[in-house]
C-alpha positions as a printed Julia matrix, in Angstrom:
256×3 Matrix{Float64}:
  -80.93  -80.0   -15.59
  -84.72  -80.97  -16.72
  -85.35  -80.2   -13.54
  -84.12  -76.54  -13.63
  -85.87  -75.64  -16.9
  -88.9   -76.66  -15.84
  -88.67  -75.37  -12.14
  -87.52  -71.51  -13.83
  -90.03  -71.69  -16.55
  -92.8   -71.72  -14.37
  -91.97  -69.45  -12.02
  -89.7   -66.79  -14.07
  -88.72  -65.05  -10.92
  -86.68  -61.44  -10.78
  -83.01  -61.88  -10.14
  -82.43  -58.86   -8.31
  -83.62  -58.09   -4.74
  -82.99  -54.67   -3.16
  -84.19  -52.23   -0.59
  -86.01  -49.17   -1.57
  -82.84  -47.25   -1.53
  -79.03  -47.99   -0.42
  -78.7   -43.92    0.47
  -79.23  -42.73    3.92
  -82.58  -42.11    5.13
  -84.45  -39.25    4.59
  -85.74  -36.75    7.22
  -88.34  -37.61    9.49
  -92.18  -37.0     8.69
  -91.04  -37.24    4.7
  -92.02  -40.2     2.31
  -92.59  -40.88   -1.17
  -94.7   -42.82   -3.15
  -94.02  -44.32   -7.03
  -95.84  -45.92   -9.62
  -93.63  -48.45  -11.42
  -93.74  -50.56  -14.61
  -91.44  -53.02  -15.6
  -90.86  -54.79  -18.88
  -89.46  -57.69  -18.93
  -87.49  -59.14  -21.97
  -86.4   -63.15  -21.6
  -85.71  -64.64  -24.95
  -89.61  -65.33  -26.19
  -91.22  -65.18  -22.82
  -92.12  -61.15  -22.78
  -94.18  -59.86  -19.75
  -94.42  -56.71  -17.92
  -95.4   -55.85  -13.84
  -96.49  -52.73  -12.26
  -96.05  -52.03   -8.9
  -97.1   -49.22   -6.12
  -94.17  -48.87   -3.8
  -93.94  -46.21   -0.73
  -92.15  -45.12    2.07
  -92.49  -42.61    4.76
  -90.16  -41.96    7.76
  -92.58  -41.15   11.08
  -89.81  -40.8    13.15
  -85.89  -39.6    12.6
  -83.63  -42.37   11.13
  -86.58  -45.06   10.89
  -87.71  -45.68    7.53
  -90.85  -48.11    6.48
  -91.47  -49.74    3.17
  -93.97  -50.71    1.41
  -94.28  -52.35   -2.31
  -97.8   -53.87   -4.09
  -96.73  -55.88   -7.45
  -99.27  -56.99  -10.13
  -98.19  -58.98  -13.34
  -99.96  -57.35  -16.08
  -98.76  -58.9   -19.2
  -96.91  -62.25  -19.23
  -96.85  -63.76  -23.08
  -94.32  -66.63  -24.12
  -93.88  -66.7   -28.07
  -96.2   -64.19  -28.84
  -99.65  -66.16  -26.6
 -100.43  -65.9   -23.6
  -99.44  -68.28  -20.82
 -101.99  -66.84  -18.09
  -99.44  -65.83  -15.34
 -101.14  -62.5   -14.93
 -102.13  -61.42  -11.58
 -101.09  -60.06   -8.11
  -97.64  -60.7    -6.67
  -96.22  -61.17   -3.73
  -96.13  -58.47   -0.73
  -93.26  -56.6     1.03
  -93.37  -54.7     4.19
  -90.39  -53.44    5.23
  -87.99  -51.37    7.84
  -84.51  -49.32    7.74
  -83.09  -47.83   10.88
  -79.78  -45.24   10.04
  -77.97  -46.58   13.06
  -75.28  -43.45   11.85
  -74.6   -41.09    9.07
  -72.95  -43.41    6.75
  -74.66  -47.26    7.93
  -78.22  -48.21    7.93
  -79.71  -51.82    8.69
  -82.82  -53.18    7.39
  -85.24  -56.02    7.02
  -87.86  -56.64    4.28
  -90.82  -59.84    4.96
  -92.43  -60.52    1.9
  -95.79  -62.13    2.51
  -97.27  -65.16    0.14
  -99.98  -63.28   -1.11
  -99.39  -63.72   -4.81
 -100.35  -66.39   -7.71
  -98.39  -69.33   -6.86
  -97.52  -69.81  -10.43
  -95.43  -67.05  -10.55
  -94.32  -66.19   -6.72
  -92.54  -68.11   -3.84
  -95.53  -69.69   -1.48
  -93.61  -69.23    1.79
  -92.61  -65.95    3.61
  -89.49  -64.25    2.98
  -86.86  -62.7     4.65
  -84.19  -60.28    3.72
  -82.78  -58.54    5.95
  -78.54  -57.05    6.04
  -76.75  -53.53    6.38
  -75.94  -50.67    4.05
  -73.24  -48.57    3.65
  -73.13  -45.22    1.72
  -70.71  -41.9     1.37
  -71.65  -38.31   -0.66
  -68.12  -37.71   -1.81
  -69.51  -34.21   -3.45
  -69.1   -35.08   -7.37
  -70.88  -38.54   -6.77
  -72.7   -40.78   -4.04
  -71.72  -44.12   -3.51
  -74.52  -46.44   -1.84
  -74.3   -50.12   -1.06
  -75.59  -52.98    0.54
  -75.37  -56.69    1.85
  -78.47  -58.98    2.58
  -79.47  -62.37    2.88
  -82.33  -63.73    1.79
  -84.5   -67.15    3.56
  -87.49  -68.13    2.52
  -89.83  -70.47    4.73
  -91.57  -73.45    3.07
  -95.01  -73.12    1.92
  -98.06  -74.91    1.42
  -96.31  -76.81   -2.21
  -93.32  -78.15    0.44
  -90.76  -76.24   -1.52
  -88.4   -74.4     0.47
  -86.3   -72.28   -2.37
  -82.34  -72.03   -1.33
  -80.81  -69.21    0.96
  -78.8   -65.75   -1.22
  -76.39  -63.22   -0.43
  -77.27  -60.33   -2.5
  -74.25  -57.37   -3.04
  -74.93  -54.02   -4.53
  -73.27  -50.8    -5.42
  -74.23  -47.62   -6.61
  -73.12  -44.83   -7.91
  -75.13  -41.14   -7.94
  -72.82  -38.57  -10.27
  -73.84  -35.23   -9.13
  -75.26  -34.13  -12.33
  -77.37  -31.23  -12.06
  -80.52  -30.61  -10.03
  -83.07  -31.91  -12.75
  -81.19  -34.51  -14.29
  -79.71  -37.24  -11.61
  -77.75  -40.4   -13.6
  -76.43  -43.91  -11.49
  -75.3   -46.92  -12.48
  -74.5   -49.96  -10.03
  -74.69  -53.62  -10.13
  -76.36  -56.54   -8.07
  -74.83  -59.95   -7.67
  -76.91  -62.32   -5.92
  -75.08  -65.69   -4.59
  -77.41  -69.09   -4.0
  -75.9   -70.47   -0.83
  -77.65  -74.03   -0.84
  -79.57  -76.0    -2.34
  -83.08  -75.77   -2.93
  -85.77  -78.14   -1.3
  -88.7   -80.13   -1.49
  -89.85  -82.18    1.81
  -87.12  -81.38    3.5
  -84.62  -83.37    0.88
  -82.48  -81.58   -1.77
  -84.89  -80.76   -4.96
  -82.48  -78.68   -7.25
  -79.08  -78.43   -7.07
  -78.92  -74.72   -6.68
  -75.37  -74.01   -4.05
  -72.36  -71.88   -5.76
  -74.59  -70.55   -8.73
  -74.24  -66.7    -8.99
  -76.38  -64.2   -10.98
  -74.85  -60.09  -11.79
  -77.4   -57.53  -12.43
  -75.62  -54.22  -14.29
  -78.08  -51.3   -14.31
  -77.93  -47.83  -15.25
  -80.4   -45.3   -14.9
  -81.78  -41.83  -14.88
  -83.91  -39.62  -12.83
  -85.6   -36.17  -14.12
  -87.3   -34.03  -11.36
  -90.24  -31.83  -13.06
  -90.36  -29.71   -9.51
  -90.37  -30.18   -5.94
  -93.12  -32.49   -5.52
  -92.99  -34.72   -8.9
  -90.51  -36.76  -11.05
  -89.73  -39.34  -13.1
  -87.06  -41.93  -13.42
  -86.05  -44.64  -16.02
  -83.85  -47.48  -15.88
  -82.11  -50.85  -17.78
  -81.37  -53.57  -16.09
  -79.47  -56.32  -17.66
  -79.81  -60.47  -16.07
  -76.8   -62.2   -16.3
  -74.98  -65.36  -14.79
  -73.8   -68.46  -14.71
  -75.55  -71.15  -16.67
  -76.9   -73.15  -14.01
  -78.02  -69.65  -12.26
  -79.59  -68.48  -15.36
  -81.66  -72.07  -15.66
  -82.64  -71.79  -12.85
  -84.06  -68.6   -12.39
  -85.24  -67.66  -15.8
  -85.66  -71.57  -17.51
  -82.67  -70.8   -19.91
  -79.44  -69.48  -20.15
  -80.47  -66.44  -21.9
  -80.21  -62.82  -20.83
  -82.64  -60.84  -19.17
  -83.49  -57.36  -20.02
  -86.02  -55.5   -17.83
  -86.56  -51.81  -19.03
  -88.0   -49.74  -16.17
  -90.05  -46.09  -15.84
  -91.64  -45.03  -12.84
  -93.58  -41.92  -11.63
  -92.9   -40.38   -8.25
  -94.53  -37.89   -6.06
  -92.29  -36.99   -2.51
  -93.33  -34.89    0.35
């Protein structure tokens, strides 16, 4: 248990892992870019991370990805604990194979502070599913995640990650959703090549709900709440308690 507090303390890593989107991809020659700030609410460990993500599709049904984090504000009980600093890369792909499935893969690259960010490469990489019904979209998706040991000998455990989404179909300006992640630790993590952390059978649920608000055809804006929760153990070990997680979201986005 020491173990886990001290293993999620330093490294106070996001529950939630996702694709750009779980809805079908866009037309070809299109993309987007966002700006993206995060703050993140963990009993008295506040910090916040902005990110530039991006995606453009250069050829029909091929989507690429791209996302540029950077920890701006990390601050445990009101000081600063100097976890500030550039996170870790993602590049990634999504191929519509047909109207309603996708598949995808996302490597994230150890570029980051170790202090806050795995030191290996990661890969997620599953399928998506999604349906326009007419009065709402339904989007989701099923990955696994593997991370490769780094340069500290720590391999962190395999997850299944589940989501599902839901689009009402609002109005043209105003676009609510609300979905939930679950993310399932499949082993255990470890260090050397022997078990470090008993991690295997712990399960985090991410509920979110969200808004988007399109100013005109090129620009708009979208806010979100996401809520960390979980078992105890999962909680430990991701966040260093069992407390819950509350990550308020607002991003700026400019499509073409």
């Amino acid at each position: 248990m020491l173990k886990k507090i001290i293993l999620g303390a330093a490294l106070l890593v996001s529950a939630s892992f996702a694709t750009y989107s779980t809805f079908p991809v866009p037309q070809a020659m299109s993309g987007e870019a966002r700006i993206t700030s995060d703050f993140i609410i963990h009993d008295k460990w506040k910090g916040m991370d902005l990110a530039a993500k991006g995606r453009f599709v250069p050829v029909q049904n091929l989507e690429l990805y791209l996302k540029l984090p950077f920890r701006v504000l990390s601050r445990y009980d009101g000081k600063s604990d100097k976890k500030t600093g550039m996170k870790n890369l993602t590049f990634g792909a999504r191929y519509q194979i047909v109207p309603m499935v996708a598949a995808f893969l996302d490597v994230t690259f150890p570029t980051g502070k170790s202090k806050f960010s795995d030191d290996g490469f990661e890969f997620y990489f599953g399928g998506q599913f999604s349906k326009d019904f007419g009065a709402v979209a339904l989007g989701t998706e099923a990955g696994l995640s593997i991370t490769t040991e780094g340069d500290n000998h720590k391999k962190p455990p395999m997850s299944l990650t589940l989501n599902a989404e839901l689009d009402p179909n609002v109005s043209e300006v105003v676009s609510p959703y609300f979905g939930v992640t679950m993310n399932i630790i499949l082993n255990d993590e470890k260090y050397r090549g022997h078990k470090h952390v008993e991690t295997s059978g712990d399960v985090g649920v991410s509920p979110y709900v969200g808004t988007g608000i399109k100013i005109n055809q090129i620009f708009s804006l979208d806010f979100c709440v996401t809520l960390g929760l979980g078992d105890e153990d999962y909680l430990i070990y991701t966040s260093g308690n069992d407390k819950i997680t509350v990550t308020l979201s607002a991003a700026f986005i400019a499509s073409f």
